[in-house]
C-alpha positions in Angstrom: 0.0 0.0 0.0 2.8 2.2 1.0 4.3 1.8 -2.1 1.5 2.1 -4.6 0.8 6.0 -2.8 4.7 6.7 -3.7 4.3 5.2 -6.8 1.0 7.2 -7.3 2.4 10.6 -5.7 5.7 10.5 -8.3 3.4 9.8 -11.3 1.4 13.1 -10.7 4.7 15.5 -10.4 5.6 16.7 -13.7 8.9 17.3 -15.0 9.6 20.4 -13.3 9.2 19.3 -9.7 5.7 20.6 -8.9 2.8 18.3 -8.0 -0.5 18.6 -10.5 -2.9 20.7 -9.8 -5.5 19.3 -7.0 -8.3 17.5 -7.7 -12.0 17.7 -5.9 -12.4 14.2 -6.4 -9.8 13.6 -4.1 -11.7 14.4 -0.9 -14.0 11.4 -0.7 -11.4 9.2 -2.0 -9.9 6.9 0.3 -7.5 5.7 -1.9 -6.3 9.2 -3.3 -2.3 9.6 -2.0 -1.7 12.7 0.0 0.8 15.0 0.3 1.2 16.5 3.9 0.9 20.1 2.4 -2.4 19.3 0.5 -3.9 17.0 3.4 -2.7 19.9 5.6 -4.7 22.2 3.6 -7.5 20.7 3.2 -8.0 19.9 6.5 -7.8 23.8 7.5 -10.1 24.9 5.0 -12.6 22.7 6.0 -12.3 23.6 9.7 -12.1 27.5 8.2 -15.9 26.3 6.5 -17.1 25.0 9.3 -15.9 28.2 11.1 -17.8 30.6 9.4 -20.9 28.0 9.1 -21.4 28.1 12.9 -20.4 31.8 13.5 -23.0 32.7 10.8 -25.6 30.4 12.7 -24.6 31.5 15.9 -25.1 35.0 15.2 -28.5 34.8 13.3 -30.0 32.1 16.5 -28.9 34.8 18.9 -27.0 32.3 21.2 -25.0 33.8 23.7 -22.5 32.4 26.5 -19.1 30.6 26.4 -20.8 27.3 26.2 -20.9 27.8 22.4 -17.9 28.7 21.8 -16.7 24.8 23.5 -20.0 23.6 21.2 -17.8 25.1 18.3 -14.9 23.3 19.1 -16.6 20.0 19.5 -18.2 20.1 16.3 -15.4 21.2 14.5 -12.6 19.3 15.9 -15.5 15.9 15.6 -15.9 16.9 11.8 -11.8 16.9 10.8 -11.1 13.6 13.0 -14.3 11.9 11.1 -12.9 13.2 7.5 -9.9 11.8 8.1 -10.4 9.0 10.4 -13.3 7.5 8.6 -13.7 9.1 5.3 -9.7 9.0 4.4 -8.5 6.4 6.3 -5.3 7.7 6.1 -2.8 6.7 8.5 -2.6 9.1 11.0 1.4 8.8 12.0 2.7 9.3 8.9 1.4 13.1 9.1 2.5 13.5 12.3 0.0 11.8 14.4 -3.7 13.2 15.6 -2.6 16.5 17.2 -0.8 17.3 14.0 -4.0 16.8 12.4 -6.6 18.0 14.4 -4.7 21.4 15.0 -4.3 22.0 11.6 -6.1 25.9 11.2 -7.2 25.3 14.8 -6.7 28.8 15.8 -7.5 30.4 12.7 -10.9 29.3 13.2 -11.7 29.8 16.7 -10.5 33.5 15.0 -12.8 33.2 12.4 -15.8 31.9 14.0 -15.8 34.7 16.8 -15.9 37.2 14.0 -18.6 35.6 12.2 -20.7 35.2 15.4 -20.3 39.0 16.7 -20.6 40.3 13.7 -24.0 39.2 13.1 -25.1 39.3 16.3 -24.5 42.6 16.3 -25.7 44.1 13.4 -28.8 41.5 13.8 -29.8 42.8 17.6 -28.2 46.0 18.2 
């Protein structure tokens, strides 16, 4: 298995050195090979989409309280270990292990989301 992914991730780098442009219908694909960089990336732009998804619904519900902030990080943090866990099945120690993973555009979002969330809420209700 190991080597059929290095086999696959020389195939797609052209002769120049750089890696083909991504494909979409990579993300469901348990068998696509990934690159740290790209898996890296994709996990932080689907945390960054899940950021603005809840600070958008936060804000519109007026929710208030630090409650939903942890509610934030629950959902979000349960969302990237299920895409990668269970959708990817990618093993998790060759990219550095679960905290590697799960942090990836951790703080970014928390960022994000809190922006999102105030920024309705306050143009919504004040």
């Amino acid at each position: 298995m190991k080597e059929t992914k290095s086999v696959k991730l020389n195939a797609q780098q052209h002769e120049n050195g750089h890696f083909s442009p991504f494909k979409f219908s990579n993300l469901l694909d348990p068998e696509a090979s990934w690159d740290k960089d790209q898996l890296g990336d994709v996990l932080h732009w689907i945390r960054q989409a899940v950021a603005l998804f809840c600070g958008l619904l936060w804000g519109v519900i007026p929710v208030v309280g630090g409650i939903w902030i942890f509610i934030f990080l629950a959902i979000s943090t349960g969302i990237i270990y299920g895409y990668y866990a269970m959708i990817l099945k990618i093993d998790e120690e060759e990219f550095g292990g679960h905290a590697t993973l799960l942090q990836e555009g951790f703080f970014a979002s928390i960022t994000l989301f809190l922006l999102a969330w105030i920024l309705v809420y306050s143009l919504a209700y004040f």
